[in-house]
Backbone bond lengths (Angstrom), bond angles and torsions (degrees), N, CA, C in turn:
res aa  C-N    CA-C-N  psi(-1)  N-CA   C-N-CA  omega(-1)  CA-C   N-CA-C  phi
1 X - - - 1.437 - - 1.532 107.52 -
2 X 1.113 113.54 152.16 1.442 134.33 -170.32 1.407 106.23 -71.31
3 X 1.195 121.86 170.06 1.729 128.16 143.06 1.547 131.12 -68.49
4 X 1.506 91.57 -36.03 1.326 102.14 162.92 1.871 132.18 -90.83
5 X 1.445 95.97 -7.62 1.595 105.67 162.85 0.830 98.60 -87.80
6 X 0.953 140.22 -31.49 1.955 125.75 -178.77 1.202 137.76 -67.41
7 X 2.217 103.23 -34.48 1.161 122.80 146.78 1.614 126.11 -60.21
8 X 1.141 107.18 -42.62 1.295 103.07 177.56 1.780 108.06 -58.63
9 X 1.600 124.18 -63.02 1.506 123.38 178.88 1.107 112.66 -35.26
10 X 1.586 116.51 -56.41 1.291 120.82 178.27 1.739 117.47 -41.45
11 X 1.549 116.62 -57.49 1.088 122.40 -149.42 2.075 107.60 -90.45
12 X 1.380 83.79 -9.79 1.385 104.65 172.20 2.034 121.32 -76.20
13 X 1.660 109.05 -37.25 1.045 121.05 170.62 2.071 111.04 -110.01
14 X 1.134 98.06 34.19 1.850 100.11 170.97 1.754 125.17 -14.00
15 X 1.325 109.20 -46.36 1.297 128.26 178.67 1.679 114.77 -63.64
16 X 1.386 127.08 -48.93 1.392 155.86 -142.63 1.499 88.90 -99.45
17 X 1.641 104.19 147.15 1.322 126.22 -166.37 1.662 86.93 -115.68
18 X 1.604 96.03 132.80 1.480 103.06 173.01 1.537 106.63 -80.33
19 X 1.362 107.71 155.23 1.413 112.36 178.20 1.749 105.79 -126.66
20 X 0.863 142.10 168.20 1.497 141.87 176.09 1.478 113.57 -132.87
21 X 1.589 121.33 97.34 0.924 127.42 -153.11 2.006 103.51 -102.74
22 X 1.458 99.93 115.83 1.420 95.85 -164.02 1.667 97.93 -74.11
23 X 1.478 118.49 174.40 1.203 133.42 -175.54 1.848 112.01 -62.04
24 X 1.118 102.89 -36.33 1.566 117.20 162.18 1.303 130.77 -68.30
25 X 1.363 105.76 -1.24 1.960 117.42 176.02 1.458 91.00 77.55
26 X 1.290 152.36 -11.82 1.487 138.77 152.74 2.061 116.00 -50.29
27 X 1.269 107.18 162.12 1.185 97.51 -172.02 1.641 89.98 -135.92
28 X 1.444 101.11 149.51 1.504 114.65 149.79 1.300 145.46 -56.70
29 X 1.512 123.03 97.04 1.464 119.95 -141.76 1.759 118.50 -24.36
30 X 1.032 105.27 154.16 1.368 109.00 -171.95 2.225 97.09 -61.50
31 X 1.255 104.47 -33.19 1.381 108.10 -155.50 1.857 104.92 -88.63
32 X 1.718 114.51 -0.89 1.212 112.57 171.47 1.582 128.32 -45.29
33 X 1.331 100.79 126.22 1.868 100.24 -179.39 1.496 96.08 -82.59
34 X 1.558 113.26 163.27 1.393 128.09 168.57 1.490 91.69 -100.62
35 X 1.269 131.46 103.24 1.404 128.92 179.43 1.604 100.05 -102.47
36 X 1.190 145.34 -26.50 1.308 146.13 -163.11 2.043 108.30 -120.35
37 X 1.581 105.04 120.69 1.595 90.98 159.08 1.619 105.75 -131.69
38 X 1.620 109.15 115.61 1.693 98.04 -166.93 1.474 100.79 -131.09
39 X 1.044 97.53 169.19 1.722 105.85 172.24 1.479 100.98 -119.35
40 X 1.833 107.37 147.82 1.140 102.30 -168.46 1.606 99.60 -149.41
41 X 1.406 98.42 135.55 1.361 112.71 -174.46 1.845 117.84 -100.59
42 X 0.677 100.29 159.67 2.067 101.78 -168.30 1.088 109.73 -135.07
43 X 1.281 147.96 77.18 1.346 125.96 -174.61 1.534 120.55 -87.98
44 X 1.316 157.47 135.85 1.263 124.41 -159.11 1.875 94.03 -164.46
45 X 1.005 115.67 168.01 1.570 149.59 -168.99 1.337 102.39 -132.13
46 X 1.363 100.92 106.23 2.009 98.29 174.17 1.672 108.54 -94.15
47 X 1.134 123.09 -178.95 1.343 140.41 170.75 1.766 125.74 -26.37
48 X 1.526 88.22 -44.89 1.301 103.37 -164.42 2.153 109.97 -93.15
49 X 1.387 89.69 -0.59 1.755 124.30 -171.16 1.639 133.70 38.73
50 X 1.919 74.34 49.47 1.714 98.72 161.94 1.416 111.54 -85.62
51 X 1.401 118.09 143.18 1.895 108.40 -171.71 1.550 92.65 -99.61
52 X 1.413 136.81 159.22 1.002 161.70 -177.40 1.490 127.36 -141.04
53 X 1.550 125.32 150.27 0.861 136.12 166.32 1.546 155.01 -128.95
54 X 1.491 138.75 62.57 1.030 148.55 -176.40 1.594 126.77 -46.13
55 X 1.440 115.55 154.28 1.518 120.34 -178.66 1.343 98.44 -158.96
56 X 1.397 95.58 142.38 1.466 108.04 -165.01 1.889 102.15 -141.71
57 X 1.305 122.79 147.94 1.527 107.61 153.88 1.433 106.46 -102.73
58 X 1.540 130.02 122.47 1.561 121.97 -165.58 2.230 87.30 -105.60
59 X 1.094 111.42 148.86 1.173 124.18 170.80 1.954 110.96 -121.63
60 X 1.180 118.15 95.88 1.357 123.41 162.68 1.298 130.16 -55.80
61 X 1.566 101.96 106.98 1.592 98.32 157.64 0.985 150.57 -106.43
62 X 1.594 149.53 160.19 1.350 146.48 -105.35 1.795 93.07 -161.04
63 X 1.727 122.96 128.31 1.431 100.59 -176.59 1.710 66.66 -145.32
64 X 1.779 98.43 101.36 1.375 123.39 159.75 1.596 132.42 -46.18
65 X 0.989 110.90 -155.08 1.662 123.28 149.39 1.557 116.44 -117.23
66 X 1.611 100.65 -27.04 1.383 109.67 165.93 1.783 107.71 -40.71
67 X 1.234 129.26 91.04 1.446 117.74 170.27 1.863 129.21 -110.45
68 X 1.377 84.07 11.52 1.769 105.52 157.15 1.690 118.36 -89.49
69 X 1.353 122.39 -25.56 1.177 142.45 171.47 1.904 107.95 -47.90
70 X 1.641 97.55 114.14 1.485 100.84 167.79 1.202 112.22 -132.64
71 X 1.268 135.75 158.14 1.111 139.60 171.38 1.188 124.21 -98.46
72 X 1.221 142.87 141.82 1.326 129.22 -167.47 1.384 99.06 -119.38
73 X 1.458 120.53 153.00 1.874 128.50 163.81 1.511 97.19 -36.29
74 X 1.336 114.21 -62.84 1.704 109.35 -168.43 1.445 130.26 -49.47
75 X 1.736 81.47 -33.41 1.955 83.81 -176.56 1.884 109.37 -88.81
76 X 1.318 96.81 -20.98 1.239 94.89 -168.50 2.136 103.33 -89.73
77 X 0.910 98.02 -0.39 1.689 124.09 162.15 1.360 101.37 -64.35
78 X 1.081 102.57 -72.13 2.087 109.20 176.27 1.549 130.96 -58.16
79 X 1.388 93.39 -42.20 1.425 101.57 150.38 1.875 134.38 -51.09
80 X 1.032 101.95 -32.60 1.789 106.31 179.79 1.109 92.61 -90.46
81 X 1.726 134.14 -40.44 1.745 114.83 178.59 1.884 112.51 -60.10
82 X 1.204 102.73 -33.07 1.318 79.96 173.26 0.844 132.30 -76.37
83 X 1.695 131.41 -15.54 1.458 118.28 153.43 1.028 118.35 -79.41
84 X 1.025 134.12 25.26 1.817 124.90 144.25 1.322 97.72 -60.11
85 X 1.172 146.30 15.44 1.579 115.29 163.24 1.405 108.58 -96.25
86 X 1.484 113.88 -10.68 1.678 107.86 -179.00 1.490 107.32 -147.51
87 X 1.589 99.62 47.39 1.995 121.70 175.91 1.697 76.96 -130.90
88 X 1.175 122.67 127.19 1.405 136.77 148.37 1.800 114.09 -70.92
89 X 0.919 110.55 -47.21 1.710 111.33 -177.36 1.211 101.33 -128.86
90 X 1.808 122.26 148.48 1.084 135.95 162.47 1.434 109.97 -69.84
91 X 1.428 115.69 -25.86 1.437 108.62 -161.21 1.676 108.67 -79.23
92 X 1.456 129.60 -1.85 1.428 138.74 176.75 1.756 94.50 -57.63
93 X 1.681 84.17 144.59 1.598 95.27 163.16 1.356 130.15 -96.04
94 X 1.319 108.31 130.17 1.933 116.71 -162.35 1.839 95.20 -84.01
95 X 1.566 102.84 142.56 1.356 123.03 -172.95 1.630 76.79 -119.62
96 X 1.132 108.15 171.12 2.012 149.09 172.08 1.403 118.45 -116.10
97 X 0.951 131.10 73.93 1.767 132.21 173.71 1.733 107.22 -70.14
98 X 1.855 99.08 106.38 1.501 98.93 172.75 1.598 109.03 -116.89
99 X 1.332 108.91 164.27 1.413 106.99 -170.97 1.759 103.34 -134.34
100 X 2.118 98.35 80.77 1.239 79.62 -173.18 1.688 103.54 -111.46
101 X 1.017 124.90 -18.25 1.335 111.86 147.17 1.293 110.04 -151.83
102 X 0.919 126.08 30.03 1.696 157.73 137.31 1.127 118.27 -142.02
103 X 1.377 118.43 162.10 1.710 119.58 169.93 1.618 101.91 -79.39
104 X 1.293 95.46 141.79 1.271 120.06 170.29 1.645 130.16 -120.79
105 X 1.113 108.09 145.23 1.606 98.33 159.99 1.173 112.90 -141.13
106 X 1.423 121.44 168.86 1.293 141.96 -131.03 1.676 109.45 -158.91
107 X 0.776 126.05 147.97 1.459 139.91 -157.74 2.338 95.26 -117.61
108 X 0.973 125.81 115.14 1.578 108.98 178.64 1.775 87.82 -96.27
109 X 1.534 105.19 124.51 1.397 125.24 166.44 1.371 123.85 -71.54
110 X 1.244 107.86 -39.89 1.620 128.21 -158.50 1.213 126.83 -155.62
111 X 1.231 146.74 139.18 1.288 147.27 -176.62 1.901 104.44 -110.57
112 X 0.722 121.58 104.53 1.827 128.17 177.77 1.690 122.28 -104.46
113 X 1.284 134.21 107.51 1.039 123.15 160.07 1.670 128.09 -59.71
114 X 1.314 134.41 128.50 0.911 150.05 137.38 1.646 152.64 -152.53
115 X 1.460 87.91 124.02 1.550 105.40 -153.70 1.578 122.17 74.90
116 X 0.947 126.22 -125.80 1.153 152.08 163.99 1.670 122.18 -46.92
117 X 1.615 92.68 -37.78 1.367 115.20 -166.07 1.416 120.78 -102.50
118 X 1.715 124.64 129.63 1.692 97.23 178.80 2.314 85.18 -101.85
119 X 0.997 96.60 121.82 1.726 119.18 170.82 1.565 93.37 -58.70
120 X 1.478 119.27 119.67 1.175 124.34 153.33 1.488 109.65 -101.34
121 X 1.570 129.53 109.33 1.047 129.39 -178.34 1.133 132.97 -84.29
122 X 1.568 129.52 83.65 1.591 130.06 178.08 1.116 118.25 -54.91
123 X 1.668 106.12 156.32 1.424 112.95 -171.46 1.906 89.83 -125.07
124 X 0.965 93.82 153.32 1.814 101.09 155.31 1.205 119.43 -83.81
125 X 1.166 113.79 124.41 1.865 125.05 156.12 1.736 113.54 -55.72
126 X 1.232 87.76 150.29 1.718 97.88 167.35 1.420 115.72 -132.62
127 X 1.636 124.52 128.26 1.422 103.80 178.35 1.894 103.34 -74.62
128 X 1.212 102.72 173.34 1.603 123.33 -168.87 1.600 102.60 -148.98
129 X 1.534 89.38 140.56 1.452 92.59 165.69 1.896 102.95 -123.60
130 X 1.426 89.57 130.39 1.546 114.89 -175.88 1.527 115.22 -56.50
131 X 1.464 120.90 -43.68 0.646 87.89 -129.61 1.800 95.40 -113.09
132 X 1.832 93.73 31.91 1.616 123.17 -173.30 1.499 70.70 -111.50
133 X 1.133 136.88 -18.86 2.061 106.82 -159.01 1.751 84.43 -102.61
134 X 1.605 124.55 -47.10 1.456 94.06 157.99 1.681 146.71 -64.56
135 X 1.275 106.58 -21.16 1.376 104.41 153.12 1.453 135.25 -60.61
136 X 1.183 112.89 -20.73 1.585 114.64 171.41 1.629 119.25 -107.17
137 X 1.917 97.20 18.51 1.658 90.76 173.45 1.353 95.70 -120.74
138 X 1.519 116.00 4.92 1.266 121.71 171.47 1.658 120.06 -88.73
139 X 1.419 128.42 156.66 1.730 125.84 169.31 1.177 78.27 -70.90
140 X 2.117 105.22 153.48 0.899 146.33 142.85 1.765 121.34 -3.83
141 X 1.605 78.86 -76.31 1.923 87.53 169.74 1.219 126.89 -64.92
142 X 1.540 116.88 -26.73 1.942 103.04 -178.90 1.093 93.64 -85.40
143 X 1.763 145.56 -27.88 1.463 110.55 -167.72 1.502 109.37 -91.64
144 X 1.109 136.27 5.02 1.313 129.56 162.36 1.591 119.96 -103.73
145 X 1.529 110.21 20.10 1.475 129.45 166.68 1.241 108.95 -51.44
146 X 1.887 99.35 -72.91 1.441 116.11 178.81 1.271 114.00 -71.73
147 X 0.967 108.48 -148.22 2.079 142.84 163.88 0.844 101.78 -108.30
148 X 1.884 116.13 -70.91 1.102 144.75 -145.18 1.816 90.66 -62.30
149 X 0.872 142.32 -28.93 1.802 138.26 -175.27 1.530 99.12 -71.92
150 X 1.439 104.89 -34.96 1.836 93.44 -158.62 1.633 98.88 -132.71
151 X 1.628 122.71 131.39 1.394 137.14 175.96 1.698 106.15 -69.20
């Protein structure tokens, strides 16, 4: 999901308390703060030593002692405009950083109303190696041309 699908869900259900629904149908305490909105850059060299580049908007969350603490669509609406001062594009895809006994992140798939609640639906990440997923979209013969095709 976008930055700007997210604003939009959000700004669409104002009333409704976001929930963060982990990949396991567990959720992120109801009382989590959004303390972090960042953009994040990756630059990287895979295996096969093509360089690459990723962008992400990651949003950090925070599971206080505050446990009266809710967030609402509206506020948390205001919250993503203010990182427009250091999100270059809306169109980046927003990750979830949780810290439940490691930090994690999370991919938000979907935005869902129900009840009360708008369901932000996380996905799990997987690492990948590139430069096995271009070798197997390549014939036989060009990826064992180079090196550079196969780790």
């Amino acid at each position: 999901m976008t930055l700007q699908d997210l604003q939009n869900a959000l700004e669409a259900n104002p009333g409704r308390f976001p929930r963060f629904v982990l990949p396991d149908g567990n959720y992120i305490p109801a009382h989590a703060h959004v303390t972090e909105v960042g953009h994040v850059v990756r630059n990287f060299i895979d295996c096969g030593g093509l360089t690459g580049k990723e962008e992400k908007i990651l949003l950090q969350t925070h599971v206080g002692n505050d446990t009266n603490h809710r967030l609402r669509s509206d506020r948390f609406a205001k919250i993503l405009r203010l990182g427009s001062r250091v999100i270059p594009s809306a169109d980046l895809d927003v990750h979830v950083e949780y810290d439940c006994c490691v930090v994690a992140q999370y991919s938000i798939a979907e935005a869902r109303p129900d009840g009360e609640h708008l369901n932000l639906i996380l996905r799990r990440g997987r690492t990948q190696c590139r430069a096995r997923e271009r070798r197997e979209s390549e014939t036989a013969a060009g990826c064992c041309a180079t090196l550079a095709a196969c780790c």
